[in-house]
C-alpha positions in Angstrom: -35.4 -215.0 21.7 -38.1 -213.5 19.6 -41.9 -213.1 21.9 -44.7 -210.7 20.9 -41.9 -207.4 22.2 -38.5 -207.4 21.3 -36.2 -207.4 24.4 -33.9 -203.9 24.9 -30.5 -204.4 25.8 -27.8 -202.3 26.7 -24.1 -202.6 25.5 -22.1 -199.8 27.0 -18.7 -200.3 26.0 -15.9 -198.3 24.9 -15.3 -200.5 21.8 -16.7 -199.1 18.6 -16.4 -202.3 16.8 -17.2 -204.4 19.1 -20.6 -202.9 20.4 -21.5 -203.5 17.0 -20.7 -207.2 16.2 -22.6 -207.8 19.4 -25.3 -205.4 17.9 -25.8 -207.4 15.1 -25.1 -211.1 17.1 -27.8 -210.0 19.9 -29.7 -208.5 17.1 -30.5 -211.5 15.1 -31.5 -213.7 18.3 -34.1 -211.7 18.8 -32.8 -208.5 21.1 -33.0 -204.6 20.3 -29.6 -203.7 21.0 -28.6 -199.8 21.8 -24.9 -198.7 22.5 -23.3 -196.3 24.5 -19.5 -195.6 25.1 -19.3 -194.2 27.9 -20.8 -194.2 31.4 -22.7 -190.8 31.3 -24.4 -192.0 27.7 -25.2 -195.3 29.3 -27.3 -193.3 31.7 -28.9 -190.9 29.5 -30.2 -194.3 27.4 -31.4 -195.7 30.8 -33.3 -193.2 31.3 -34.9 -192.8 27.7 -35.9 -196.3 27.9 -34.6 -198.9 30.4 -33.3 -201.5 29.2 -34.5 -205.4 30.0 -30.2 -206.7 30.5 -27.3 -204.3 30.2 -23.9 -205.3 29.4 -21.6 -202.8 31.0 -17.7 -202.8 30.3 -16.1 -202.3 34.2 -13.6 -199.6 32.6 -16.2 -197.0 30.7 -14.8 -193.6 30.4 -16.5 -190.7 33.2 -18.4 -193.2 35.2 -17.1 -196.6 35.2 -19.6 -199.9 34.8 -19.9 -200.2 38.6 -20.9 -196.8 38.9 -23.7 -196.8 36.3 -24.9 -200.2 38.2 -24.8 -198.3 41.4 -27.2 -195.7 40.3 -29.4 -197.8 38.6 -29.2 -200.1 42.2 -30.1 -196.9 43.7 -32.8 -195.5 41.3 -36.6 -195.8 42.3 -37.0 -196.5 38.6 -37.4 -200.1 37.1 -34.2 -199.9 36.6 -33.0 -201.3 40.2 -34.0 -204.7 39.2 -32.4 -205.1 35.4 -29.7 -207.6 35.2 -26.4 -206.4 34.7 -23.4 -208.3 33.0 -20.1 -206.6 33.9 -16.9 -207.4 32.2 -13.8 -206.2 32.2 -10.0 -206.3 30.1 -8.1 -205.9 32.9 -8.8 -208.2 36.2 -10.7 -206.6 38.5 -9.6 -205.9 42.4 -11.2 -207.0 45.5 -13.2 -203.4 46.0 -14.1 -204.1 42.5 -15.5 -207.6 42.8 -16.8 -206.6 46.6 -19.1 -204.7 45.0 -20.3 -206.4 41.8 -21.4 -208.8 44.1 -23.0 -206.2 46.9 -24.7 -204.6 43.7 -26.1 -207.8 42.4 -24.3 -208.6 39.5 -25.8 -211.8 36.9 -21.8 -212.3 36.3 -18.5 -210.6 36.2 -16.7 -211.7 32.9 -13.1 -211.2 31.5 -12.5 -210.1 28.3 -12.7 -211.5 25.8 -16.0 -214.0 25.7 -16.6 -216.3 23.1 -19.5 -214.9 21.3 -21.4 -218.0 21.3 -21.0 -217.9 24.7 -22.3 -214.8 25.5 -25.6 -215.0 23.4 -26.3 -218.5 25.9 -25.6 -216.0 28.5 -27.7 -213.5 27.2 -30.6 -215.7 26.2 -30.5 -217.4 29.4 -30.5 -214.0 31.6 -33.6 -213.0 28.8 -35.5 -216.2 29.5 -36.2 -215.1 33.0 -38.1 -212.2 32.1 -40.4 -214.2 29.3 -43.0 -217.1 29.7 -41.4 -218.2 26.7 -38.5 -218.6 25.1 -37.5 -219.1 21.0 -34.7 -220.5 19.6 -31.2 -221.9 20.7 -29.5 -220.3 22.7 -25.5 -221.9 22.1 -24.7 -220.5 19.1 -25.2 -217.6 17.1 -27.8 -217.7 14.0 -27.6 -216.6 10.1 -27.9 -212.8 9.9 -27.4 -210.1 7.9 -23.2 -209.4 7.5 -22.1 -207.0 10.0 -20.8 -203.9 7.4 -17.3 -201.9 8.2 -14.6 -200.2 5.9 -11.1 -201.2 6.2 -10.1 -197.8 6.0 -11.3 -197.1 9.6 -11.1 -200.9 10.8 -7.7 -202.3 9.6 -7.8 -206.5 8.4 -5.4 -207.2 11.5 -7.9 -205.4 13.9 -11.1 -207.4 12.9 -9.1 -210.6 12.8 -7.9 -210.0 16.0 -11.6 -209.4 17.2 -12.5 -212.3 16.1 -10.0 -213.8 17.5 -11.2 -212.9 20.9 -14.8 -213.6 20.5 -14.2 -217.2 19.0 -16.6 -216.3 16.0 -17.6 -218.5 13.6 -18.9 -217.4 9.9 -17.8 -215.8 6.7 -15.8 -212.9 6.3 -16.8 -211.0 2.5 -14.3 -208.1 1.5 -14.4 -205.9 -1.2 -12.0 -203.3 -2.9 -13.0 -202.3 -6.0 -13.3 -205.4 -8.2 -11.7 -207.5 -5.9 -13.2 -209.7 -3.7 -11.9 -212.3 -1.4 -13.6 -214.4 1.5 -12.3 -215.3 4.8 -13.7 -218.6 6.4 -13.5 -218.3 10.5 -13.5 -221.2 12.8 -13.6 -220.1 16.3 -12.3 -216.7 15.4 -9.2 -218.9 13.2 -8.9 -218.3 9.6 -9.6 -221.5 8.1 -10.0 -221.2 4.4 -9.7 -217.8 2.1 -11.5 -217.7 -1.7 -10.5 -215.1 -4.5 -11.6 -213.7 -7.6 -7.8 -212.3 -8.3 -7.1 -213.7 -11.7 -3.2 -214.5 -10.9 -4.2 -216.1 -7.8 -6.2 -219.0 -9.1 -3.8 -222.2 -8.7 -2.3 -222.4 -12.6 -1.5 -218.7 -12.5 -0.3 -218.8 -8.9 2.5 -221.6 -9.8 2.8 -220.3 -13.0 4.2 -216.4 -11.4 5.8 -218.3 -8.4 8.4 -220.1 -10.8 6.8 -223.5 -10.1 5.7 -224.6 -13.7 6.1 -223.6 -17.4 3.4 -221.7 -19.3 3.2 -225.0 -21.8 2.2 -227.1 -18.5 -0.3 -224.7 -17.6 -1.5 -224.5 -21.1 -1.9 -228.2 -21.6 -3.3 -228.1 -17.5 -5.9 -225.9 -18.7 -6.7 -228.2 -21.9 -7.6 -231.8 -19.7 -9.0 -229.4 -17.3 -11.6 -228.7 -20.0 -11.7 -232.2 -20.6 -13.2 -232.8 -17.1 -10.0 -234.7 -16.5 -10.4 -233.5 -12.8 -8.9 -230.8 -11.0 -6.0 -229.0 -11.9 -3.8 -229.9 -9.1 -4.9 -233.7 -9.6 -4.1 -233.4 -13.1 -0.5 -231.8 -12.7 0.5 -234.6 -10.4 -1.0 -237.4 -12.7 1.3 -235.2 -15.5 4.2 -236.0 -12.9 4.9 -232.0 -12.7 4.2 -231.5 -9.2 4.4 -234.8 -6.1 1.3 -234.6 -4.3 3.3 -233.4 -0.9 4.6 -230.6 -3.3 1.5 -229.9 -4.4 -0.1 -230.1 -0.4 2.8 -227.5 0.2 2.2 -225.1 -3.2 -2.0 -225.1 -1.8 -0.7 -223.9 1.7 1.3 -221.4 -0.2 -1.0 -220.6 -2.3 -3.6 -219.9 0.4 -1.9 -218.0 2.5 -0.8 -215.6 -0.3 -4.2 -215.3 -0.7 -5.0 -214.2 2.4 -2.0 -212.1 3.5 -2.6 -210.1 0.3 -5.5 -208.5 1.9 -3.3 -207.2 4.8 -1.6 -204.5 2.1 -5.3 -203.0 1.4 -5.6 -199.8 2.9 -9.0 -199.2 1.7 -12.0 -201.8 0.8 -15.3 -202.7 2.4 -15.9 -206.0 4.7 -19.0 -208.0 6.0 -18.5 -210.4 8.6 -21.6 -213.1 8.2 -21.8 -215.0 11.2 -22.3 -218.7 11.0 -21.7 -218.8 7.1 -19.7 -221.8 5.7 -17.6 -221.3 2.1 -17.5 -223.9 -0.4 -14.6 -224.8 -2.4 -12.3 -222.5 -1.4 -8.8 -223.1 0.2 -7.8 -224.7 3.0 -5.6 -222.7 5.7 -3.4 -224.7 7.8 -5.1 -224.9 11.2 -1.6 -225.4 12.4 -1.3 -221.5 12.7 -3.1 -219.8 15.4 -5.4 -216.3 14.4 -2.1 -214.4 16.6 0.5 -216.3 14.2 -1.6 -215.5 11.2 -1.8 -211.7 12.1 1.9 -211.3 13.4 3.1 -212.8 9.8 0.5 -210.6 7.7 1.8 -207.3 10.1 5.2 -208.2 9.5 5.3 -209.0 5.7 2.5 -207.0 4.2 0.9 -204.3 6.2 1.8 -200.7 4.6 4.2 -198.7 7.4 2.4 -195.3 6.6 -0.8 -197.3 8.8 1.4 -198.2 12.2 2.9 -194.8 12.0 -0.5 -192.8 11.9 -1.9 -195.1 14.2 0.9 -195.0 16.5 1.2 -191.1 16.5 -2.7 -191.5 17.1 -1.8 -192.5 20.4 1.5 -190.5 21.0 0.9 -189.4 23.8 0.2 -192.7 25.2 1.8 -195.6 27.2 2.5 -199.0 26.0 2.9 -201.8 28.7 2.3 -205.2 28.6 -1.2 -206.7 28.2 -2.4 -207.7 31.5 -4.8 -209.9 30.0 -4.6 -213.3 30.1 -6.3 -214.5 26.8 -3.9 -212.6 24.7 -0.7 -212.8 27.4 -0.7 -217.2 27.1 -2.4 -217.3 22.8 -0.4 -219.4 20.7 2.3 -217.4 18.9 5.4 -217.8 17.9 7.8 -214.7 19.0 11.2 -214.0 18.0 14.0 -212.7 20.1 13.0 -209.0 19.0 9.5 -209.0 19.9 10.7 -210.9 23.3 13.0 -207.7 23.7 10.5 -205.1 23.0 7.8 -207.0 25.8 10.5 -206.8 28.1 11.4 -203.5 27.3 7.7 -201.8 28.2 7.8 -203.3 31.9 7.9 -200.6 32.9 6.1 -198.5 30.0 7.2 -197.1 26.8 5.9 -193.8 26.2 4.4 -194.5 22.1 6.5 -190.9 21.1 9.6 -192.3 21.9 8.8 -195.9 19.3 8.0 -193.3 17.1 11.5 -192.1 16.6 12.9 -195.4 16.3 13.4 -197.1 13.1 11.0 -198.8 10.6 11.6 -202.9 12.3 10.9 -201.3 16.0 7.5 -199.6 15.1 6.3 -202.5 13.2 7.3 -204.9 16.2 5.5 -202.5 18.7 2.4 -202.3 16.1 2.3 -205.9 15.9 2.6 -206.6 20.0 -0.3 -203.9 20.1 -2.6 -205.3 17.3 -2.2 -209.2 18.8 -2.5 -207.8 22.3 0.5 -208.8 23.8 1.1 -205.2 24.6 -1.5 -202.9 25.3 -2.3 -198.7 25.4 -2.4 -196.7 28.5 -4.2 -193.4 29.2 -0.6 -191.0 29.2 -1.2 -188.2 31.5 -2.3 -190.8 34.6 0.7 -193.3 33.1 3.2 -190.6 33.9 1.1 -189.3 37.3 1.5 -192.6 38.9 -2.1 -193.5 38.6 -3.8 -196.6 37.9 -4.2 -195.6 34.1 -7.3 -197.1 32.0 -6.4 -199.1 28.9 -6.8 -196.8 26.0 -8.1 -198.9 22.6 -5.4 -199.1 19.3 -8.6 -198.0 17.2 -10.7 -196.3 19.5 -11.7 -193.7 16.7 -12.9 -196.1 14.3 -16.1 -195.2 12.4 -18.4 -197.2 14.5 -19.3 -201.0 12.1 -22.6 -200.6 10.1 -25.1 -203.2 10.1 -26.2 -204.0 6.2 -29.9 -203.9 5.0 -30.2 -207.7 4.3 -27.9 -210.8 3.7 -28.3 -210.3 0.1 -25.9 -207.0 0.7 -23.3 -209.6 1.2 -20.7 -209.4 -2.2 -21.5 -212.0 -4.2 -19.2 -215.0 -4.4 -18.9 -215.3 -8.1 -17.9 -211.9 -9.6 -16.5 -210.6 -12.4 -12.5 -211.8 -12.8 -10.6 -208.4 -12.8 -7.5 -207.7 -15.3 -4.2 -209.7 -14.2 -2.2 -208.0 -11.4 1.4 -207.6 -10.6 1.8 -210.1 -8.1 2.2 -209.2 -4.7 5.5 -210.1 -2.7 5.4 -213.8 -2.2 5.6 -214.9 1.5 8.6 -217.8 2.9 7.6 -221.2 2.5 6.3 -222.7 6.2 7.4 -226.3 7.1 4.2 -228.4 5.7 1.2 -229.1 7.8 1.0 -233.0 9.6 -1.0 -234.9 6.6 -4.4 -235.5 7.3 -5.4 -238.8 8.6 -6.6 -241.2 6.5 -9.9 -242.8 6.1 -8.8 -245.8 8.3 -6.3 -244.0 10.9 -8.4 -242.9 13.7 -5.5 -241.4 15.4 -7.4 -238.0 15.4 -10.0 -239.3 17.5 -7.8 -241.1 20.1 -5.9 -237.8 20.9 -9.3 -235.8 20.5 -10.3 -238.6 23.7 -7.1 -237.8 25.3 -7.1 -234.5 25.7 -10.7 -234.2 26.6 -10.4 -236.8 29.7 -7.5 -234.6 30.6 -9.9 -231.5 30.5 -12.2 -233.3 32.5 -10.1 -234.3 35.1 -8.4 -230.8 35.3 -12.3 -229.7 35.7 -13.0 -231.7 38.6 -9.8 -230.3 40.7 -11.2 -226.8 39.2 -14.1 -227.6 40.7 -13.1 -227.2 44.0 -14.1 -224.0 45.6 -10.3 -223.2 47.2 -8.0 -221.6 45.0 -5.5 -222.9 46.0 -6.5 -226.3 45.2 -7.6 -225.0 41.9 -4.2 -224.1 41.3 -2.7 -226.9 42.6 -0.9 -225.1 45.4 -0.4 -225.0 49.2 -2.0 -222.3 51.3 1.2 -220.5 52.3 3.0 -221.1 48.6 5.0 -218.1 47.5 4.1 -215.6 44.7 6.9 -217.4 42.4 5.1 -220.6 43.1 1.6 -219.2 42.6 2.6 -217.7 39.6 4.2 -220.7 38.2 2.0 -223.0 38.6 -0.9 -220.6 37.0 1.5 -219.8 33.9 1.8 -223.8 33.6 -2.1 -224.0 34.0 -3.1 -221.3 31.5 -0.5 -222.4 28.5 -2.1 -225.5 29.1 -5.7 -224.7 28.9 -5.3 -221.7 26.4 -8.0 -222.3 23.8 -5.6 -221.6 21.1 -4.3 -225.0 22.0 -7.4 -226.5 21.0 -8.4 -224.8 17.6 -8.5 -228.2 16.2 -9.9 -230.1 18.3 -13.6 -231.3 18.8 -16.2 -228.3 19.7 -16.2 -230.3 23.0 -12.9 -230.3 23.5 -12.6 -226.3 22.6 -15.6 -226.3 25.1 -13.6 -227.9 28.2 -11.1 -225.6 27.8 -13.3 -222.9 27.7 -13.9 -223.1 30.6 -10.5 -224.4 32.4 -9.1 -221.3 31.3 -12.0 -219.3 33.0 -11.8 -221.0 36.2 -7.7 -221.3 35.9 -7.6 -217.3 35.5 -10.6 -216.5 38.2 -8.4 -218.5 40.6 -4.9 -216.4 39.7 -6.7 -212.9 40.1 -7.9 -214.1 43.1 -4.5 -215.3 44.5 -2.6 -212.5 42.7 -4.7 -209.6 44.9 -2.7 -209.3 48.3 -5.9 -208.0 49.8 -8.2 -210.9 48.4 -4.8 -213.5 49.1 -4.6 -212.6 52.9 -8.5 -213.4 53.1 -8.6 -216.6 51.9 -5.5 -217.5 53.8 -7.6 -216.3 57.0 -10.4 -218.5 55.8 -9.8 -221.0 53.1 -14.1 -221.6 52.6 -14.0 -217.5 51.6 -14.7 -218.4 47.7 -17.9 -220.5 48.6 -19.3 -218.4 50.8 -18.6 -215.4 48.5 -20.4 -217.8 45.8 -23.1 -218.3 48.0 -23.7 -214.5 48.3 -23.5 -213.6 44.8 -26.3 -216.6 43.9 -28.3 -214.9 47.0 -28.4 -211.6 45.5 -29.3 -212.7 42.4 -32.2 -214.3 43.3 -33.4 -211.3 45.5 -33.4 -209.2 42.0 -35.1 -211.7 40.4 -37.9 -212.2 43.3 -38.0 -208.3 42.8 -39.0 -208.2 38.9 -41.6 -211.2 39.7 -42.5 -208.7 43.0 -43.1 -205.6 40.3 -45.0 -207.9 37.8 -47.1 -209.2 40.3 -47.8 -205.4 41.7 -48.8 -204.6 37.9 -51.0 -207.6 37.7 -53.1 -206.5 40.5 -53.2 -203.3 39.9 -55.4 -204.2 36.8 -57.2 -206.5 38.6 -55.6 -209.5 36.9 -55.8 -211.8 40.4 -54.6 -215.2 39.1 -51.8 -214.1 37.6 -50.3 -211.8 40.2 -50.7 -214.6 42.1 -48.3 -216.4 40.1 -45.6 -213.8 40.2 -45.8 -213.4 43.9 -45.6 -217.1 44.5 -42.2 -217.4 42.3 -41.6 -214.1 44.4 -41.5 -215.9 47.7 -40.3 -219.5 46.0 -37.2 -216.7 45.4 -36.7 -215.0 48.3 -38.7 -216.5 51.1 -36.8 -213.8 53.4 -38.8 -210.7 52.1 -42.3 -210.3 54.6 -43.7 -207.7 51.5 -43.9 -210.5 49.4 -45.7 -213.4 51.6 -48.1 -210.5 52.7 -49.2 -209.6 48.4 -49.2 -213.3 48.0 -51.8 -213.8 50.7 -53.6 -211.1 49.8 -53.5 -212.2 46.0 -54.6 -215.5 47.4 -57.8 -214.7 49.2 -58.6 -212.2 46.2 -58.0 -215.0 43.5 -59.6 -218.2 45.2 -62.8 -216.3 47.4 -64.1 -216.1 50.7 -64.2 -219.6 51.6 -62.6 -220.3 55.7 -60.1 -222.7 54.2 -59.4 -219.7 52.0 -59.5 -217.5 54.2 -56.8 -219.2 56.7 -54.0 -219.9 54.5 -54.5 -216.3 53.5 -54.0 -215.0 57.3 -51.4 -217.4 57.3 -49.6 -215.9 54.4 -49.9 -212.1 55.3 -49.1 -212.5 59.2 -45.9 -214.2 58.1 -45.4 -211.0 55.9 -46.1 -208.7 59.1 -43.5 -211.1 61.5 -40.9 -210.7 58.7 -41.7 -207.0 57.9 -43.0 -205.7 61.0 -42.1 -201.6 60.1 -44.0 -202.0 56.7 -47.3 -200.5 55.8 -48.4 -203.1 53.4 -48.9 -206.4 55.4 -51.1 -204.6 58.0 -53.3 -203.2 55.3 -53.9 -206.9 53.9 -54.3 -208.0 57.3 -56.7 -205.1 58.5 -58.4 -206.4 55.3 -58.5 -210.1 55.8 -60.3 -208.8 59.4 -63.2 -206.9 57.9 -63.6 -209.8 54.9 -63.7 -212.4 58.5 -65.9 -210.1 60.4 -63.2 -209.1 62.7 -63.9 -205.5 63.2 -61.9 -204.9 66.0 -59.1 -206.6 65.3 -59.1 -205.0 61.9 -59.2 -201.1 63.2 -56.3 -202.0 65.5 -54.4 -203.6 62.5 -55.0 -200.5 60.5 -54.3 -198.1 63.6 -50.5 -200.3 63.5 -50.7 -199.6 59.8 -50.8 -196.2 59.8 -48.5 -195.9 62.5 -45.9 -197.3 60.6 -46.5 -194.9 58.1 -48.4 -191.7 59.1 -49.3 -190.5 55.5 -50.3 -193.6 54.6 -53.1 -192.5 52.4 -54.8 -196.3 52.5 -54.8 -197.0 56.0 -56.2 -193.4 57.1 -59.2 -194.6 54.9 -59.5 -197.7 55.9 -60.0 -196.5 59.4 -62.4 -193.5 58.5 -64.6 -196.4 56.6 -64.1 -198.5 59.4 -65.8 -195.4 62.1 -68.5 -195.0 58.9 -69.4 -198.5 59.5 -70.1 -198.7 63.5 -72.7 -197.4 65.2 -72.0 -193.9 66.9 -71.9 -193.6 70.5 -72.8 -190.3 72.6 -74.5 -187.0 71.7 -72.6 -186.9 68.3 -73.9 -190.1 67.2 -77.4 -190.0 68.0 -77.5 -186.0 66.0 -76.1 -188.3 63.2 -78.5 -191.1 63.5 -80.5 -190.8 60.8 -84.7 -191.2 61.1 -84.4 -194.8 60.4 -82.1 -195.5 63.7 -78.9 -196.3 61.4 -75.9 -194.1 61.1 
């Protein structure tokens, strides 16, 4: 997205964290990205600078999203006509959505986005306000690593944000001489790399009980030899099967990695779009919740979950109302089952506090995958509508680093041998890969993509009802049903291993699945599609029609800068797009007449597609100043005198003070010949006025 001038945008949201991994992702396509947390902030930077997008989260503390868009709707500042992305965690009601869409909102999004997703978004939205554009806009590039400390961001927290934003990359983390890396797929762990001595694949079987120090001695020796790799060489020594060995690299892994979760302090830098090399494999078989509920469960040090739970004592926990975290992939057990069921109706956080050590780290664990969510206590226990309060709202906002050479180097010195850590249970072993001949993989990669497809044509259909596979009078219990049935199916956890195009289709079933439920599950918003089943088109229709009318505004304002400085041609251009945008506006025909006449001269051909132009401005705008002016104008440059002082006269009778017109009629009395006494004491000697 990079032109002669950096674009501004604005990401107001009360997310530390993530403001800043979309600093740095909007940051290295191009954009200068400022961040606000809360609605009165978001104002003050509009007003320091506005912005060319904003990204506004629907549930900002003080003045919510839809409030900040109102005022800058409302301002007689450049700011009327920015585009504005809202989002949201929790789904948004019919007043809500009424008016985003009154208010001319590019999109109303759910939490969370795929990153890569919202940079096309971003980049698309951008493009409209450039000649030209630069560089891809599906994916995110190479940058700098995004810089944090794991004392203020726990592990779990920034997988789990990662989780939501599908991100893709490297993440580097550092405690002291320590350093591991974190491979993400789609916001997955998908490989892990250490520099921990006793955690290299000899030493790792050798503490786990698995061989003898003579095997790993004589290992080491062919290793040397370039005999090949050490597991290779300890099933050709007939120590280790090679589907013990598949299982002891899983293992292996995964200690790894889940050793990071006991770090209570340490640095991190997430690189996005990074790939590591010769590291090890996770199995993809575990989704990013599965991964975190095990690390959370196993490894994470109780003395975190209690100060972050008394943090929020005062606090509610319910269950998450969103859906991307209600249907992920992970595997509960009957007390986590018991403790969602159990916050129905809200939990206050003081009372988990003064259970004992397994209830606390079940509720921690809900909280951190998002199964259960914070609310704001003091409106919880009034009865209100209580905002969603974030698990690390106080985190030290993220860091951007200087350059990617901050990153920690792969290759660093080994530290001293470690007591190792407390070894994890052995999981079942992942399906073996398929072979070089066994296309299987790509069969059921087919499969499940024609299914997509064909789910996304019935999606397609603008009723919800039909989205959702449903009858126009079916029950709540039935609506509900079938949109559980739907969303487990179109979760993209399920597809984590699947093609990018597959991950893709599902994408965006899951949006359209969701959209249709929030609809359907709003009494207000049911009853009115009931009443008229074509509601969602029209309200479709509306939303595209008010986006355009913004955007034929910002080419309106560019073209009123482009004449102002005399520039003809090209404000000729923006008022064209102008009226190719919104032909219903009679300001803009009457400029692009005007512009016309001024850009191609005073020939009569000119000359009448001009008058064409601005009297279709005055039939559409007949109480505005402007197209008289132009036509009074047109008048004089055609000779019409008359007509012109009467069109001027209607000019400034639509406006009194109109500064213009009032001159345009005193030049027009300077230029006719005075009648009566007056005018022949001003005649001058030479018999002209």
């Amino acid at each position: 997205m990079q032109g002669h001038m950096s674009p501004t945008l604005l990401c107001a949201d009360p997310s530390r964290d993530l403001c800043s991994i979309l600093a740095r992702a909007l940051g290295a396509d191009g954009c200068r990205v400022v961040v606000a947390h809360d609605g009165e902030t978001a104002l003050g930077a509009i007003r320091t600078r506005v912005p060319d997008l904003a990204i506004l989260d629907v549930g900002l503390p003080g003045r919510d999203g839809i409030a900040v868009l109102e005022t800058m709707r409302t301002s007689a500042t450049p700011a009327a006509t920015v585009p504005v992305i809202l989002w949201s965690d929790a789904p948004c009601n019919a007043d809500q959505v009424e008016r985003a869409r009154k208010l001319g909102a590019a999109a109303l999004l759910r939490k969370p986005v795929p990153l890569d997703a919202l940079v096309a978004r971003v980049t698309k939205l951008l493009s409209r306000e450039r000649d030209a554009r630069a560089g891809d806009a599906g994916r995110v590039r190479r940058s700098a690593p995004l810089r944090g400390s794991l004392e203020h961001m726990p592990f779990p927290a920034l997988l789990h944000q990662a989780h939501g934003l599908r991100a893709n990359g490297v993440l580097h983390l550092r405690r002291g001489e320590v350093r591991k890396e974190v491979e993400l797929r789609d916001g997955r762990p998908a490989a892990v790399r250490s520099n921990v001595a006793t955690e290299r694949l000899g030493e790792w079987l050798l503490g786990a009980g698995r061989i003898e120090p003579t095997v790993l001695a004589e290992s080491a020796r062919r290793l040397l030899r370039g005999e090949g790799l050490l597991g290779q060489i300890l099933v050709g020594m007939q120590v280790l099967s090679e589907d013990e060995l598949g299982a002891a690299l899983r293992e292996q892994a995964e200690d790894k990695l889940f050793e990071i979760f006991e770090w209570t302090s340490g640095e991190f830098a997430l690189q996005f779009g990074a790939q590591l090399a010769r590291a090890t494999a996770l199995p993809l078989v575990q989704s990013a919740a599965d991964v975190i509920r095990a690390g959370l469960r196993l490894r994470f040090p109780l003395e975190r979950i209690d100060a972050a739970l008394r943090a929020h004592e005062h606090d509610y926990i319910v269950p998450s109302a969103n859906p991307f975290y209600s249907f992920q992939e992970i595997e509960l057990g009957d007390a986590e089952r018991k403790m969602i069921d159990a916050c129905g109706r809200g939990v206050a956080t003081k009372a988990v506090l003064a259970k004992p050590e397994r209830v606390r780290r079940t509720a921690y664990t809900l909280l951190e995958v998002g199964l259960l969510e914070l609310r704001d206590g003091e409106i919880f226990r009034r009865g209100g509508p209580a905002p969603v309060v974030r698990l690390h709202a106080n985190a030290a906002p993220l860091r951007p680093a200087e350059s990617a050479a901050a990153a920690p180097p792969a290759a660093a010195p080994t530290p001293a041998p470690v007591e190792r850590p407390i070894a994890v249970p052995v999981r079942s072993p992942a399906k073996p890969a398929a072979t070089q001949d066994d296309h299987s993989h790509y069969a059921a990669d087919h499969e499940r993509r024609a299914a997509l497809t064909a789910l996304l044509e019935r999606l397609g259909k603008p009723s919800p009802f039909e989205k959702l596979g449903v009858a126009p009078d079916a029950s709540e219990d039935e609506i509900r049903s079938a949109y559980m049935q739907l969303a487990k199916e179109t979760h993209p956890d399920r597809y984590a291993a699947a093609s990018r195009a597959a991950r893709e289709l599902a994408e965006q079933a899951f949006r359209e699945v969701t959209r249709a439920y929030e609809i359907l599950s709003d009494p207000v918003r049911l009853a009115a599609y009931r009443d008229d089943p074509n509601r969602d088109r029209k309200e479709a229709q509306a939303l595209e029609e008010a986006q355009r009318a913004i955007a034929a505004e910002r080419e309106f304002q560019r073209g009123e800068a482009r004449l102002r400085s005399h520039d003809w041609s090209g404000a000729l251009t923006h008022f064209e797009r102008a009226v190719e945008l919104y032909p219903d506006e009679g300001e803009y025909f009457a400029y692009c007449g005007w512009a016309y006449y001024l850009t191609h001269g005073h020939d009569a051909d000119v000359l009448r597609k001009a008058f064409a132009l601005v009297k279709r401005g005055v039939k559409l705008a007949p109480e505005r100043e402007k197209p008289y002016l132009f036509l009074g104008r047109l008048c004089l440059a055609a000779g019409k005198l008359d007509s012109a002082e009467r069109i001027f006269t209607k000019a400034v009778e639509c406006r009194p003070d109109s500064i213009e017109g009032l001159r345009e009629l005193r030049l027009l009395q300077m230029r006719r010949p005075k009648k009566g006494l007056l005018g022949r004491l001003l005649r001058r000697p030479d018999g002209k006025s």
